[in-house]
N, C-alpha and C positions, 0 to 999 in steps of 0.2 A: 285613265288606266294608270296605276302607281307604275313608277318607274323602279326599275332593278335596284335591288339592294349592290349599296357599292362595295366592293370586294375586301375582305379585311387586309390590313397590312402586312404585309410578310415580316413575320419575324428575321430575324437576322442572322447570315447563316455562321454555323459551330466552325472556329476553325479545326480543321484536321487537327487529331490528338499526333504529339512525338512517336515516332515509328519506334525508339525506344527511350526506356531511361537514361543512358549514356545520350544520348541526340538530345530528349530535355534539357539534364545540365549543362549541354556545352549550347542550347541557344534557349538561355531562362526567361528571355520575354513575350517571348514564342508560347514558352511552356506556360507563363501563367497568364498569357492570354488566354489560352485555349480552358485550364481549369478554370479560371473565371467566367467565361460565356458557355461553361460546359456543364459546373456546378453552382455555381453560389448564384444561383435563382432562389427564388422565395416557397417555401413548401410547409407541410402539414407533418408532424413524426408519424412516421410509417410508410413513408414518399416511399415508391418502388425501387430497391436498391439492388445490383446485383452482386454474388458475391465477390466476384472481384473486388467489388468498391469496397464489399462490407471489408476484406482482407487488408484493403489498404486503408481504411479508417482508423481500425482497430489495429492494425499496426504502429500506426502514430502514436494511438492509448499508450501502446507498449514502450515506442520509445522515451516519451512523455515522462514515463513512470519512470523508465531506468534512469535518467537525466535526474531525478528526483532522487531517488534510491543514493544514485550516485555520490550527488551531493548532501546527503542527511548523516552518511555513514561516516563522509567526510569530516562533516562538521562537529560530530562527535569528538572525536577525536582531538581537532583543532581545538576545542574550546577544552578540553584539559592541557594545552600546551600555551595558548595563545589565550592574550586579550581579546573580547568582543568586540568584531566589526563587524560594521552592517552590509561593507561593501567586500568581505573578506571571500576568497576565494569560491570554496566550498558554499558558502551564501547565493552567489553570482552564479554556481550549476544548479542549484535547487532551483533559482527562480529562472534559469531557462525552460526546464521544465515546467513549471507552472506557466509560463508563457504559453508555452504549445498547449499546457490542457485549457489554457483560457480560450485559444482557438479554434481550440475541434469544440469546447462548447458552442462558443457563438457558431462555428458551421452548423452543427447538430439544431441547435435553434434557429436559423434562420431559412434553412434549406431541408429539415424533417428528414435528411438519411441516416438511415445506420439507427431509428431509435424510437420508441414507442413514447407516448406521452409520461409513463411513470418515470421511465428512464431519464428521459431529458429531463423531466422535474428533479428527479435526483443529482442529476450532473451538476443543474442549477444551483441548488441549495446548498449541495458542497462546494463547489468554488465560491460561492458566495459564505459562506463560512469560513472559510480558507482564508478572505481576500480582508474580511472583520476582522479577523486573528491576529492579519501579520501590520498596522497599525498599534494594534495595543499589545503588540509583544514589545514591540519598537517603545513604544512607551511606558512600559513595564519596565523595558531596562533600563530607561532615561531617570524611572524614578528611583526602583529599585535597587540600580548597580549591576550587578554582575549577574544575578539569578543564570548561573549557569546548570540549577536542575532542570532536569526533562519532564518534573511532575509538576509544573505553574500550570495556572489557568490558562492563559493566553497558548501556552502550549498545547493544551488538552483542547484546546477549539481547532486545535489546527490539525490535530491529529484527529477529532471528528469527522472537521471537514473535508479530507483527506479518504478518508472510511467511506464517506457518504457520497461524493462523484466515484470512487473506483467502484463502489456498490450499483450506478448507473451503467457504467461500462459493464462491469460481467452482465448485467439480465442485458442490455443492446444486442451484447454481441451471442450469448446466451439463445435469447429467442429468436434471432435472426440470422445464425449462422447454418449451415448445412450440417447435419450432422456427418461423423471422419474425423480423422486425426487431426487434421488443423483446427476442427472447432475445438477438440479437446486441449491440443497443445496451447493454443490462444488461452483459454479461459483457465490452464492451469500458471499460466505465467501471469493474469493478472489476478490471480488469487496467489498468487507467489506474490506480488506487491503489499495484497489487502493482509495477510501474514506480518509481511516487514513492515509493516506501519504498525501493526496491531503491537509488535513486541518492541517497537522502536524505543517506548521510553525506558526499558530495562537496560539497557547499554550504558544509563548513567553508574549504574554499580559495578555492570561488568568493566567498565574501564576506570572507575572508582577503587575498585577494591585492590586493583595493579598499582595504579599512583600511590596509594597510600602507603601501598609496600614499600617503593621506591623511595617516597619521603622520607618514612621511618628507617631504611636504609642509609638514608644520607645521600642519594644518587637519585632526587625528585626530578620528573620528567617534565614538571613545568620549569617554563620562565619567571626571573622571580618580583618581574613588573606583576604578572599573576599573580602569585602567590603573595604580594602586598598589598594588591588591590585585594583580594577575598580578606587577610587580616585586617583590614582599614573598614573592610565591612564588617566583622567582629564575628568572623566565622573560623572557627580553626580549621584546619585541612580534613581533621574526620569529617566535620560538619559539611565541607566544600565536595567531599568527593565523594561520600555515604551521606546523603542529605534526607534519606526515607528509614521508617524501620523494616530491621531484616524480613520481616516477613511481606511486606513489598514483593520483592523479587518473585520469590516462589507463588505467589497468589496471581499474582500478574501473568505468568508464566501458564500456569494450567487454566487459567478462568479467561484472559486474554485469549492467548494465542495459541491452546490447544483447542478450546472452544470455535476461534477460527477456523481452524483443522476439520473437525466434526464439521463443519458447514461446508465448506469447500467439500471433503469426502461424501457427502449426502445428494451435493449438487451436480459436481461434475461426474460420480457415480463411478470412475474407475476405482479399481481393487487396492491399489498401492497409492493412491491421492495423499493424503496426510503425508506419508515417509517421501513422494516426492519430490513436495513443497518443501517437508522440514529441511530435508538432504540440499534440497538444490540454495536453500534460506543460509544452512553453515556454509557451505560448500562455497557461496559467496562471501560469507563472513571471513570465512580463510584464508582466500586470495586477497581481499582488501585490508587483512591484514598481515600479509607478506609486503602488498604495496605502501602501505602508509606507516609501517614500519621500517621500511627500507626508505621512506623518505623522514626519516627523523621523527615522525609521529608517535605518541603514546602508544603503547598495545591494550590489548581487551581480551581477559580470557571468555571462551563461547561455549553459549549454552548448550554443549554436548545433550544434555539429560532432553532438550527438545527433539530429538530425534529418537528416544525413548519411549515417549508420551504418543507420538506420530506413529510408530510400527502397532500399538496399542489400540491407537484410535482405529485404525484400519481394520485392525482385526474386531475388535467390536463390533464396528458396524457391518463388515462383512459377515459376521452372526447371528449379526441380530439381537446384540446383547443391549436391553433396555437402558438408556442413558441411567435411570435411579443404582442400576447397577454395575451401570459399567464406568461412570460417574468413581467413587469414591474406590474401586480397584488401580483406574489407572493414577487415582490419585497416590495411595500407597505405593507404586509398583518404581513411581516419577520419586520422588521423597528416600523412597529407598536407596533408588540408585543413586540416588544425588548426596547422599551421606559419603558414598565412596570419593565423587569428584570434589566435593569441598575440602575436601581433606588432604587431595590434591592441589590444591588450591587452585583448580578448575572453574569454580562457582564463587560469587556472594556470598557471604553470609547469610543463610539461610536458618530462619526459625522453626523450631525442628516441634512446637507447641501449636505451630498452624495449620498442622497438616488435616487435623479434627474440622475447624472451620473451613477449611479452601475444599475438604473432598465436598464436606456437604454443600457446599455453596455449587462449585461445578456438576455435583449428582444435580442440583436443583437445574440448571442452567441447562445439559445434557436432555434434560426430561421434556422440558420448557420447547427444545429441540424437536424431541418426536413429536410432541402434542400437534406443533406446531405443522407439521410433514405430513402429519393426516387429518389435517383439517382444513373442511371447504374453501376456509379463507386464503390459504396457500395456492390450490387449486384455482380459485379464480386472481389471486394476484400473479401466477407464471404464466398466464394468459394474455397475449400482445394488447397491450390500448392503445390497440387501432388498427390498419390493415396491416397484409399479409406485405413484405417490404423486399421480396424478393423479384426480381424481373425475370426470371431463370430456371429451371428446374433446378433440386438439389443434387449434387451428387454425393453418396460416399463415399 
């Protein structure tokens, strides 16, 4: 007669989670005993998540990003007043944050919460993008010098890879939040990130066309270790501080990051999406630069005319008005108003011969949009790859 199966092992039991977060912090080994035998088990993306968890995951996305945020706008600025270091302030916030996002990747990957296999493939690919970049920016300046534009290569990889994990975060938290105001709120703040990345490299003119004032003034707001390192590199201060042609700016502007606009409004589906984003995008731009002008920092006049193009966007789609035509109106409508703020010396220089190429390009871009919104392929890619990752009922 076979004898009994002998009984499997017990696993090992969960310590009690912190009866609160103040009780956490005040005994942290406690606290990351407990998320360790509680989470970072080994899982499949789509692991049962409740939303709790999803709240507090994608919370972290949030902070992640603003740590990033923080220090990108920083560094702007810096790099029209200061020398390039690697270990410079502004540098050392950016890469806190990327810290954290390298973290919630490996959780996300090793533990399947919060994320559907497209998603963690996207998170993947952009920090690993991200992480290629920042070596050969490093070495970029080693060979280069100073390359203090925002339009290098080495830069354009980073600001890909950057587009391409936040692009994992909204569909995670996307398909797997409850619908209600906090999904909404969530996914318009990290589409308020994928925004500030999208127009990030424009800031080189906007803080550009201010210095050079000053220059030409006689009251330059660099240091003039800077300002001999760039002439050693045989660049005059136009060259240094306006490094793109004028119609840069403006193309950038509606093809970039009102096109991001249009997506975020499609996606997350509220009525006032675009002017949101746009408002909440200067709205920061403002206050960081009251702070970093108050701490002896260069200033950067802002793209006012982006909350133009955003009141535009909204209404279009809330009409229904065909990107081929709503495409080259909001194009004119941005252009136009933007003849008033440069003149204020509001704006960059802007090439006022672009507006023929940038509408058509964006009508194309816009179209490229709908096609894409009613088509199967859209339909089965918002589809979870993989299960259902809720443990919970939803509420709204």
């Amino acid at each position: 007669m076979p004898s009994p199966a002998a009984p499997a092992p017990a696993l090992p039991a969960v310590p009690s989670a912190p009866g609160s977060l103040l009780a956490g912090v005040a005994h942290p080994i406690a606290l990351i005993r407990w998320f360790w035998a509680a989470y970072l088990t080994p899982g499949r993306p789509g692991r049962a998540t409740t939303q709790t968890e999803l709240r507090w995951i994608y919370t972290a996305w949030l902070g992640a990003f603003l740590l990033k945020m923080l220090g990108s706008t920083w560094d702007v600025s810096w790099h029209f007043r200061w020398l390039r270091d690697d270990l410079a302030p502004p540098h050392l916030l950016n890469s806190a944050g990327t810290a954290v996002v390298i973290g919630l990747v490996v959780f996300h990957s090793y533990t399947g919460y919060g994320v559907d296999r497209r998603a963690l493939r996207l998170m993947q690919w952009g920090i690993g993008m991200f992480l290629i970049a920042v070596p050969i920016d490093i070495l970029n300046h080693r060979i280069n010098g100073l390359d203090i534009t925002s339009w290098s290569p080495s830069h354009a990889l980073l600001y890909l890879g950057t587009a391409v994990m936040l692009a994992g975060a909204i569909r995670g938290w996307w398909l797997y939040a409850a619908p209600g105001s906090i999904r909404d709120l969530v996914s318009l703040g990290l589409w308020l990130f994928f925004v500030e990345n999208a127009l990030f490299p424009n800031q080189h003119q906007e803080y550009g066309v201010l210095s050079l004032e000053a220059y030409d003034a006689g009251r330059t707001t660099a240091e003039p270790q800077l300002l001999d390192f760039a002439a050693s590199q045989g660049q005059s201060p136009e060259m240094f501080m306006l490094p793109v042609p004028s119609w840069v700016h403006p193309a950038w502007l509606i093809c970039a990051g009102l096109l991001s606009l249009v997506i975020a409004r499609k996606v997350v589906g509220l009525r006032w999406t675009a002017t949101a984003i746009a408002g909440t995008y200067l709205l920061y731009r403002a206050v960081m630069w009251l702070v970093l002008v108050g701490m002896g920092f260069p200033p950067s006049v802002l793209p006012l005319v982006l909350l133009v193009g955003a009141v535009l966007v909204d209404l279009a789609v809330t009409h229904r008005v065909p990107g081929w035509l709503a495409g080259p109106l909001v194009t004119g409508v941005v252009y136009g108003v933007a003849v008033g703020q440069e003149a204020l010396g509001l704006l960059p220089p802007w090439n006022w011969w672009s507006v023929l190429p940038v509408a058509v390009g964006f009508s194309v871009l816009w179209a490229g949009v709908d096609l894409s919104a009613r088509s199967g392929w859209l339909a089965r890619w918002a589809a979870a790859d993989g299960p259902s990752v809720s443990r919970e009922p939803a509420h709204v």
